[in-house]
PDB file of N, CA, C and O in Angstrom:
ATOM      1  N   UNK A   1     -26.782   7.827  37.743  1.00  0.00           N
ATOM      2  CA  UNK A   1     -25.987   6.706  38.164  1.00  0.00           C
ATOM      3  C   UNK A   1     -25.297   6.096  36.957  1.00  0.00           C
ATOM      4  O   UNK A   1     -25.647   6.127  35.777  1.00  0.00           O
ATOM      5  N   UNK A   2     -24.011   5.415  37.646  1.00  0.00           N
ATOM      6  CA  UNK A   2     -23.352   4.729  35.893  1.00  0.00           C
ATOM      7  C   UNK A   2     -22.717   3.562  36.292  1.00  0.00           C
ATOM      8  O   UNK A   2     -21.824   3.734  37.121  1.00  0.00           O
ATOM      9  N   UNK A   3     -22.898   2.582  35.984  1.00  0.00           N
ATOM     10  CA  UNK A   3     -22.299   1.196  36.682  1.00  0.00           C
ATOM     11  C   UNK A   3     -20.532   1.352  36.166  1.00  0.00           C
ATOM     12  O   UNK A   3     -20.433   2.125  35.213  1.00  0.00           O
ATOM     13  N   UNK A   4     -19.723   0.997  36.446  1.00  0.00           N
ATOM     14  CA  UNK A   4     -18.284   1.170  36.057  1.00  0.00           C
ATOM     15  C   UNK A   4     -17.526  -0.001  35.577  1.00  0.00           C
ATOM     16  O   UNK A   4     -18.219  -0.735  34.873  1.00  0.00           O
ATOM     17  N   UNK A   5     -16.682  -0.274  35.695  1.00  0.00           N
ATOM     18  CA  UNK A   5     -15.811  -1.597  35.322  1.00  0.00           C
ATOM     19  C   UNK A   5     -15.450  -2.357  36.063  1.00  0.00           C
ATOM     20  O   UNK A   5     -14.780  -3.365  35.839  1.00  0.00           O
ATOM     21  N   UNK A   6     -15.949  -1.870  37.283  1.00  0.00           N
ATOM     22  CA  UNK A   6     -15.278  -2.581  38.189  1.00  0.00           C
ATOM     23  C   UNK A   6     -16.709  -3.772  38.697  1.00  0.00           C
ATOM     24  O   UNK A   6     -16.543  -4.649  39.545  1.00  0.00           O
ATOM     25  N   UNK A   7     -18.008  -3.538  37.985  1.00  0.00           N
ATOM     26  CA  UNK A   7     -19.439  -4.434  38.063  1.00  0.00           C
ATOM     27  C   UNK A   7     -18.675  -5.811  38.062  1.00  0.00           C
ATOM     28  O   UNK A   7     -17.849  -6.072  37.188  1.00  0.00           O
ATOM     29  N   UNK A   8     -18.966  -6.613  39.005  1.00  0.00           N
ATOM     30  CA  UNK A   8     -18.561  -8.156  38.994  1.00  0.00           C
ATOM     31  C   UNK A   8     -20.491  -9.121  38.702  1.00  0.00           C
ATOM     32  O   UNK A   8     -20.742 -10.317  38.847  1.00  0.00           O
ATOM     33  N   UNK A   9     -21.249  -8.217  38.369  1.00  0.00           N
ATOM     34  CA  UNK A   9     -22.803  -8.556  37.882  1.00  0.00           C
ATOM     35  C   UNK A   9     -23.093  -9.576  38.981  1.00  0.00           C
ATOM     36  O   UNK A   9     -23.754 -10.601  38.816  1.00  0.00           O
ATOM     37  N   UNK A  10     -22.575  -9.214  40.020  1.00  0.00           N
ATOM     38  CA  UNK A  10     -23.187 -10.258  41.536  1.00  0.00           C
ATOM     39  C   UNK A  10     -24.703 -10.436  41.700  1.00  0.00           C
ATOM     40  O   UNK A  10     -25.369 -11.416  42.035  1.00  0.00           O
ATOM     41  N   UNK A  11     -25.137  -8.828  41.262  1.00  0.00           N
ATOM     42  CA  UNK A  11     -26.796  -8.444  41.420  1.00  0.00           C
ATOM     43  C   UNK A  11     -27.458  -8.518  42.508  1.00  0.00           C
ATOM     44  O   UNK A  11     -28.508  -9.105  42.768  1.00  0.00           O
ATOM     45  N   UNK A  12     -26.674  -7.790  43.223  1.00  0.00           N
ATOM     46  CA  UNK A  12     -27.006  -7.221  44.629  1.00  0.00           C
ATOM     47  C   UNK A  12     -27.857  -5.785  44.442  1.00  0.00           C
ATOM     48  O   UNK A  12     -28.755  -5.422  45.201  1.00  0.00           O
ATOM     49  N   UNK A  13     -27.487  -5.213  43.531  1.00  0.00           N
ATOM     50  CA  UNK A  13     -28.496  -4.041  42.871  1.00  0.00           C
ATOM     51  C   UNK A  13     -29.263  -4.555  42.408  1.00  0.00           C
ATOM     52  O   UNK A  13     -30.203  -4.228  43.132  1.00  0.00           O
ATOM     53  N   UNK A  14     -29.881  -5.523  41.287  1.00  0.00           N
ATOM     54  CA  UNK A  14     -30.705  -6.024  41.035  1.00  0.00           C
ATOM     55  C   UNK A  14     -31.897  -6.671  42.284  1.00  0.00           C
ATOM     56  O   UNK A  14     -33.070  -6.299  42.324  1.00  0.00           O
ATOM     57  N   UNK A  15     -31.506  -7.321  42.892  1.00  0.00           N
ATOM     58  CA  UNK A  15     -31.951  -7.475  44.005  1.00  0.00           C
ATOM     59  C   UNK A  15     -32.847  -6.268  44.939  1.00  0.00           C
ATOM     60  O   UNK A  15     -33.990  -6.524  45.318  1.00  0.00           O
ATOM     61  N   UNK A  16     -32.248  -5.080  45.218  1.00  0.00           N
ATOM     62  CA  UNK A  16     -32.377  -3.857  46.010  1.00  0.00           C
ATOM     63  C   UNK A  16     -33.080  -3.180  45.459  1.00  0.00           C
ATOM     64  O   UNK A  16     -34.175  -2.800  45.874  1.00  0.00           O
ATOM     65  N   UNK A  17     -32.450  -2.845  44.175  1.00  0.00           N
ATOM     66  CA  UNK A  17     -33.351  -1.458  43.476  1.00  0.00           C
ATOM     67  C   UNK A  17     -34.758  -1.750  43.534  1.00  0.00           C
ATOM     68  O   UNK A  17     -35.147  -2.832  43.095  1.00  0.00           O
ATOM     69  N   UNK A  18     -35.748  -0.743  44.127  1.00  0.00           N
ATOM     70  CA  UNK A  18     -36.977  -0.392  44.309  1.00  0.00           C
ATOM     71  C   UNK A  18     -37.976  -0.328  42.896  1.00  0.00           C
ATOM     72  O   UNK A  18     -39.189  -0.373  42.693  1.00  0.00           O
ATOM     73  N   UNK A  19     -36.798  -0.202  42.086  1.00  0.00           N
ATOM     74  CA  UNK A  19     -37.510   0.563  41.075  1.00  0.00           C
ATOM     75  C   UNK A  19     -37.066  -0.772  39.737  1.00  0.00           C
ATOM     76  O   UNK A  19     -37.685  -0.551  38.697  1.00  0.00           O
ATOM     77  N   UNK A  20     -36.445  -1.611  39.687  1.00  0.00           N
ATOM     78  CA  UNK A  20     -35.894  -2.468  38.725  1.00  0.00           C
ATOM     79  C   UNK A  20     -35.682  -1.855  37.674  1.00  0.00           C
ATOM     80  O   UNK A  20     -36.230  -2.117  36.604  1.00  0.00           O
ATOM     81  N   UNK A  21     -34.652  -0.745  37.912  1.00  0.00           N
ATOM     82  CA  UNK A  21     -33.412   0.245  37.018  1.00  0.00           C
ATOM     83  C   UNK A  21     -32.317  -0.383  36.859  1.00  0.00           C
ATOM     84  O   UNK A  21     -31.296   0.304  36.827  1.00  0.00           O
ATOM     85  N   UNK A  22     -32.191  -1.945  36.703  1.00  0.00           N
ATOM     86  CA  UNK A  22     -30.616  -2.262  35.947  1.00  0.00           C
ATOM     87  C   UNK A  22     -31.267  -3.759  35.099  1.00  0.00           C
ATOM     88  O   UNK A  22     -32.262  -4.433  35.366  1.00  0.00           O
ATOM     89  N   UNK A  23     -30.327  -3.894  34.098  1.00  0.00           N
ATOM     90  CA  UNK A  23     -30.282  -4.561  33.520  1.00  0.00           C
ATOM     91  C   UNK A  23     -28.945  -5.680  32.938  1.00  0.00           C
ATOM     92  O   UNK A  23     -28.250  -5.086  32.114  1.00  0.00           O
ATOM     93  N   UNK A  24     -28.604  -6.719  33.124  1.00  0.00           N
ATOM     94  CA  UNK A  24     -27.429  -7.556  32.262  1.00  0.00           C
ATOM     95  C   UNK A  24     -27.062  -6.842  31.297  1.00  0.00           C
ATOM     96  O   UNK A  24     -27.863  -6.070  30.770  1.00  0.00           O
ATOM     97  N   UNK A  25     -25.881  -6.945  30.905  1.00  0.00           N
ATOM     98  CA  UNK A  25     -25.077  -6.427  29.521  1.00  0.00           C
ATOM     99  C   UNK A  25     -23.666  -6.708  29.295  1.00  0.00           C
ATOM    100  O   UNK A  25     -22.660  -6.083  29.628  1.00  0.00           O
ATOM    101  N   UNK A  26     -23.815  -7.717  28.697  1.00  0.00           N
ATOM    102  CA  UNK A  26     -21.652  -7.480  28.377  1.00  0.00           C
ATOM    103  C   UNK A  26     -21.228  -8.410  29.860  1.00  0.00           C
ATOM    104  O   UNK A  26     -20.202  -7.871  30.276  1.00  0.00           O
ATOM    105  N   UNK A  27     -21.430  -9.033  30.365  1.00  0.00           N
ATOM    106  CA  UNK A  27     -20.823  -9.395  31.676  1.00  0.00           C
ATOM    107  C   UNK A  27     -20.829  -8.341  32.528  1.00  0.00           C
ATOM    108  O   UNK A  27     -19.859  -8.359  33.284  1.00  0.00           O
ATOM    109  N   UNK A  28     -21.627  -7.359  32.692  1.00  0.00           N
ATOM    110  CA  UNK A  28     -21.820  -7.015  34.108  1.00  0.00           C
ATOM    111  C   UNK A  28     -23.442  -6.038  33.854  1.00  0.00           C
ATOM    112  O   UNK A  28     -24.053  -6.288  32.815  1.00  0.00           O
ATOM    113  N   UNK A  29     -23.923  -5.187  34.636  1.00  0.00           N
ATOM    114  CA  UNK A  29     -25.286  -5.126  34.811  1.00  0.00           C
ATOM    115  C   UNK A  29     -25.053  -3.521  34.340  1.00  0.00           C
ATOM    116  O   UNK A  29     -23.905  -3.077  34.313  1.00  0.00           O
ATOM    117  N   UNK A  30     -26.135  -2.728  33.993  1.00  0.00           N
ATOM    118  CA  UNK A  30     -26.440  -1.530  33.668  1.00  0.00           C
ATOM    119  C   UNK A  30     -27.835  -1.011  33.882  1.00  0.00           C
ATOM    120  O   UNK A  30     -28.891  -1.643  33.847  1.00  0.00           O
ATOM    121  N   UNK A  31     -27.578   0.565  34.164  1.00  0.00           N
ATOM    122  CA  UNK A  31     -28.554   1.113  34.635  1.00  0.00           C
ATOM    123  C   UNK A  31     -29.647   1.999  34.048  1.00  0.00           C
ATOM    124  O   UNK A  31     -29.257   3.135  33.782  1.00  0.00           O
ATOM    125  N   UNK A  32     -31.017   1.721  33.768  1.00  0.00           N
ATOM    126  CA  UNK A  32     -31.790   2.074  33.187  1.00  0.00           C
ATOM    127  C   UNK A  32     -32.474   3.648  33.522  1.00  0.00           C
ATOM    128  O   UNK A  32     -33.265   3.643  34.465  1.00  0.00           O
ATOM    129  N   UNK A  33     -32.287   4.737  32.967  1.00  0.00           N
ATOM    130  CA  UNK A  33     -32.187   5.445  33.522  1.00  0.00           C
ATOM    131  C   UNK A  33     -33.324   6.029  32.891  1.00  0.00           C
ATOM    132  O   UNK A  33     -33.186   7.115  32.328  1.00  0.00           O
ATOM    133  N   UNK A  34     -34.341   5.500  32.908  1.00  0.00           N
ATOM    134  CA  UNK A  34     -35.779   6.042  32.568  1.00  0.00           C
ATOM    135  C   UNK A  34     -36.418   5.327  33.626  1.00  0.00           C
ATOM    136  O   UNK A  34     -37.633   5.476  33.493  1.00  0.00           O
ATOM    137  N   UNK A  35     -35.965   4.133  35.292  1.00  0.00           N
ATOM    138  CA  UNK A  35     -36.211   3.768  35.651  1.00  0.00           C
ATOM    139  C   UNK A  35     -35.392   4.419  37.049  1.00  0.00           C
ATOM    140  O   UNK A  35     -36.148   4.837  37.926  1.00  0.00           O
ATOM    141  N   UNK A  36     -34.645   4.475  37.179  1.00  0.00           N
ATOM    142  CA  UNK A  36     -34.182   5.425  38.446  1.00  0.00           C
ATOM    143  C   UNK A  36     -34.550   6.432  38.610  1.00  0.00           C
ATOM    144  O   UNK A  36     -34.894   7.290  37.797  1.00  0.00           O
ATOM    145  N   UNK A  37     -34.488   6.443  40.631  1.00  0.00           N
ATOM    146  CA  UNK A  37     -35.462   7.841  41.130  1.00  0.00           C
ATOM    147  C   UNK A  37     -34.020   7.815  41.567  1.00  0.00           C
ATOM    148  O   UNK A  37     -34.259   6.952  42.412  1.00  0.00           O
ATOM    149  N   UNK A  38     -33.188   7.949  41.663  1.00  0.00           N
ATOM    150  CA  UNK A  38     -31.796   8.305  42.920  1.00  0.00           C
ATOM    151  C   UNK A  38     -31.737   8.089  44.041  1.00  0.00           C
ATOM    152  O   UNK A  38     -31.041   8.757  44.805  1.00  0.00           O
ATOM    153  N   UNK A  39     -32.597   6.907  44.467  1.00  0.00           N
ATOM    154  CA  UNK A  39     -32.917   6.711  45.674  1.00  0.00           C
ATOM    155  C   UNK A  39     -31.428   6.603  46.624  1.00  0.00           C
ATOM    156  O   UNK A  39     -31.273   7.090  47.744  1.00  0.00           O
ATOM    157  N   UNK A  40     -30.276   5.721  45.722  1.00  0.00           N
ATOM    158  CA  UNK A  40     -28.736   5.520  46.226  1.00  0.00           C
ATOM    159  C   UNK A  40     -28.787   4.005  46.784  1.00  0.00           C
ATOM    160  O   UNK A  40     -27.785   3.291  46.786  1.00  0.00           O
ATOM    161  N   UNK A  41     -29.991   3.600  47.237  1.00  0.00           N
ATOM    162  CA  UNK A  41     -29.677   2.221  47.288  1.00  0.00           C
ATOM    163  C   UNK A  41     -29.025   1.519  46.732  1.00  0.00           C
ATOM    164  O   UNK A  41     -28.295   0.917  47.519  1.00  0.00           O
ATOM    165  N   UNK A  42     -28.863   1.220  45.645  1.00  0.00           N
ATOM    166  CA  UNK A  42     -27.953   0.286  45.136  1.00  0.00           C
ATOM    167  C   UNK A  42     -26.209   0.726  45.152  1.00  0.00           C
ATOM    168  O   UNK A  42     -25.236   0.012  44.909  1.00  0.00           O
ATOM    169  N   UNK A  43     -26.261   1.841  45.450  1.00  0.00           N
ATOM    170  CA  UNK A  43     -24.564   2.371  45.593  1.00  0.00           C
ATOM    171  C   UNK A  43     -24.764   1.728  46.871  1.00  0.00           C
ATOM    172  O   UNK A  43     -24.095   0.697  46.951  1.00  0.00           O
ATOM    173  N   UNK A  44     -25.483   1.990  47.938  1.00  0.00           N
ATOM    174  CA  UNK A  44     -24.976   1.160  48.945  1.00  0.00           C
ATOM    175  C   UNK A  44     -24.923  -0.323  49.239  1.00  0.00           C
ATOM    176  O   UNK A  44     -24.029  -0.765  49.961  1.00  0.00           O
ATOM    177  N   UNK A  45     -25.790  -1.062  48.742  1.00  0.00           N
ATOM    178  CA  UNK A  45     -25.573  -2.306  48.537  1.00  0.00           C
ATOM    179  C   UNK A  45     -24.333  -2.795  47.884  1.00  0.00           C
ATOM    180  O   UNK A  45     -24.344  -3.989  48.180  1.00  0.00           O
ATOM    181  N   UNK A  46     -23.220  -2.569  47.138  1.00  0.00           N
ATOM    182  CA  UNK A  46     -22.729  -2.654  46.037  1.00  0.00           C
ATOM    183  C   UNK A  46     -21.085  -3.249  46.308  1.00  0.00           C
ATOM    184  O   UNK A  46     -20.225  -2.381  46.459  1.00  0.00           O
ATOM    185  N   UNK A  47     -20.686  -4.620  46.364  1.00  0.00           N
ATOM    186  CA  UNK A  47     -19.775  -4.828  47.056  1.00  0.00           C
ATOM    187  C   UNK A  47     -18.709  -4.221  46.172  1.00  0.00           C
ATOM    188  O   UNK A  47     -17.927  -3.598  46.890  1.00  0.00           O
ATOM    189  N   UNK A  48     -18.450  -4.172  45.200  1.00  0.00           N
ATOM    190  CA  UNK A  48     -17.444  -4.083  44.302  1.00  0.00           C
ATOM    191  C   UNK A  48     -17.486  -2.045  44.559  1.00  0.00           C
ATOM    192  O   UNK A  48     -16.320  -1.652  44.598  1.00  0.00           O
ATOM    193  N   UNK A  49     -18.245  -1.158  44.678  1.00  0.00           N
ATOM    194  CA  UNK A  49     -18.284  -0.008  44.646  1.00  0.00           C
ATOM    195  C   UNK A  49     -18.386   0.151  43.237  1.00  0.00           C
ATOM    196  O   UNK A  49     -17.777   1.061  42.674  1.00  0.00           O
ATOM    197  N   UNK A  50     -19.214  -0.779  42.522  1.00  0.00           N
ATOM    198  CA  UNK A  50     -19.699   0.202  41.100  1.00  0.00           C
ATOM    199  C   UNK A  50     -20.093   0.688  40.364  1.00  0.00           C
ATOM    200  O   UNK A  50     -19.873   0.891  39.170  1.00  0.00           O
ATOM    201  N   UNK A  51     -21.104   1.057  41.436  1.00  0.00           N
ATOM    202  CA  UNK A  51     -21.787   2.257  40.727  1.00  0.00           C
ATOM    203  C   UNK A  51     -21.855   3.504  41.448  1.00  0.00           C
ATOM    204  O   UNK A  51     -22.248   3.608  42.610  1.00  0.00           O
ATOM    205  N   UNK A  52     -21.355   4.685  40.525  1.00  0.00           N
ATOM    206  CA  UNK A  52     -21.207   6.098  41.213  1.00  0.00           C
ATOM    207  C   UNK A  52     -22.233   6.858  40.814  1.00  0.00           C
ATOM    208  O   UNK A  52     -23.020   6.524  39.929  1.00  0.00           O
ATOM    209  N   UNK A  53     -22.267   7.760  41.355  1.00  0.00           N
ATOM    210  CA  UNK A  53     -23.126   9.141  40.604  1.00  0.00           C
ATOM    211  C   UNK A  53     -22.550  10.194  39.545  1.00  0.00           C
ATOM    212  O   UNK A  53     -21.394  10.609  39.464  1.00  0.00           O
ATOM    213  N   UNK A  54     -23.103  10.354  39.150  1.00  0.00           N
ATOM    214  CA  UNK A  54     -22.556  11.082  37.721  1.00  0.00           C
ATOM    215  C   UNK A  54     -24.091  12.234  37.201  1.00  0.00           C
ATOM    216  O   UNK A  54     -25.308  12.102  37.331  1.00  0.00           O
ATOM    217  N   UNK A  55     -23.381  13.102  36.717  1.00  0.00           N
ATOM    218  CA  UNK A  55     -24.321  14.173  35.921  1.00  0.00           C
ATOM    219  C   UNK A  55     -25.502  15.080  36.464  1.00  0.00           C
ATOM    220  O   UNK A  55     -25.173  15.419  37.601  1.00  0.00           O
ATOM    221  N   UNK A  56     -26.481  15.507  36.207  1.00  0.00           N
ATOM    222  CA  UNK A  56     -27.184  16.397  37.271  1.00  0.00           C
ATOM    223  C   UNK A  56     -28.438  16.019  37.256  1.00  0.00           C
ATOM    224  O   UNK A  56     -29.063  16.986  37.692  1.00  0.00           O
ATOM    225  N   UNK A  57     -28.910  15.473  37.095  1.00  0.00           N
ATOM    226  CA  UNK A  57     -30.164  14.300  37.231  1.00  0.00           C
ATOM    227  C   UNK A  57     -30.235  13.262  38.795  1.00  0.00           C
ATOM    228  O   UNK A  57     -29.290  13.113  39.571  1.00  0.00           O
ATOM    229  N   UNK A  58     -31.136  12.865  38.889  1.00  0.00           N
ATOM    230  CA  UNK A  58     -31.007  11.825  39.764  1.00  0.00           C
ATOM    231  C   UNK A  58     -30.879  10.646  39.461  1.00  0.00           C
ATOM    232  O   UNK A  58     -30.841   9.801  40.355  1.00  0.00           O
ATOM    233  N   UNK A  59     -30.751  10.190  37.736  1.00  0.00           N
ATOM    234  CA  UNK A  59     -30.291   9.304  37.776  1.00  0.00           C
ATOM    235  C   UNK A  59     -28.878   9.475  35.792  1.00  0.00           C
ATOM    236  O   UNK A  59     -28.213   8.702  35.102  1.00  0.00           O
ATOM    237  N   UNK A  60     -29.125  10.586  35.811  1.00  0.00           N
ATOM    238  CA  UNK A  60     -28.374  11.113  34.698  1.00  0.00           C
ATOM    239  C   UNK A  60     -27.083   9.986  34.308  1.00  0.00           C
ATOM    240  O   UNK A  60     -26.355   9.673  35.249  1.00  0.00           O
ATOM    241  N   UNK A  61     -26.835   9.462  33.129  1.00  0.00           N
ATOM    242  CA  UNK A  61     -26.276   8.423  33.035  1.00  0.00           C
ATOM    243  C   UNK A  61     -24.704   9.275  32.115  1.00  0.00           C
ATOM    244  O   UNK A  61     -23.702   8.711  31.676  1.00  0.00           O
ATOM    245  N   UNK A  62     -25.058  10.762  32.099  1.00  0.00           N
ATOM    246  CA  UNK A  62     -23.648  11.161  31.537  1.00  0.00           C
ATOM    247  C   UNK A  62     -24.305  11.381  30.456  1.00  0.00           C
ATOM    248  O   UNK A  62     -24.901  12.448  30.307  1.00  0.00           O
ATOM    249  N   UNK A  63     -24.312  10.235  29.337  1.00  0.00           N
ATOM    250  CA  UNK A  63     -24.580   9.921  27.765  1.00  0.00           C
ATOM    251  C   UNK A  63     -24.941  11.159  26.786  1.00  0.00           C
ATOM    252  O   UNK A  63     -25.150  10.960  25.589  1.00  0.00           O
TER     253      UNK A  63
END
């Protein structure tokens, strides 16, 4: 998962995630990816749409 630019840090993922895989940063939130299972919850919660999937992991952050 990779939060994008378009994060307005509402924390509606924060809220959801099962697993408390995001964190504040910079004005908007980011995703801890020693803490995500890929569950996708938080893509669906996500009013702004921003966070996508990315890389071949279930929660692979690209990097």
């Amino acid at each position: 998962m990779a939060v994008t630019s378009a994060c307005t840090a509402c924390g509606a993922c924060l809220l959801t995630c099962p697993e408390h895989a995001f964190r504040p940063r910079g004005g908007r939130l980011d995703v801890l990816p020693e803490r995500c299972t890929g569950c996708l919850e938080c893509v669906e919660v996500c009013p702004a749409d921003a966070i996508i999937e990315i890389g071949d992991g279930p929660c692979d952050t690209g990097a």
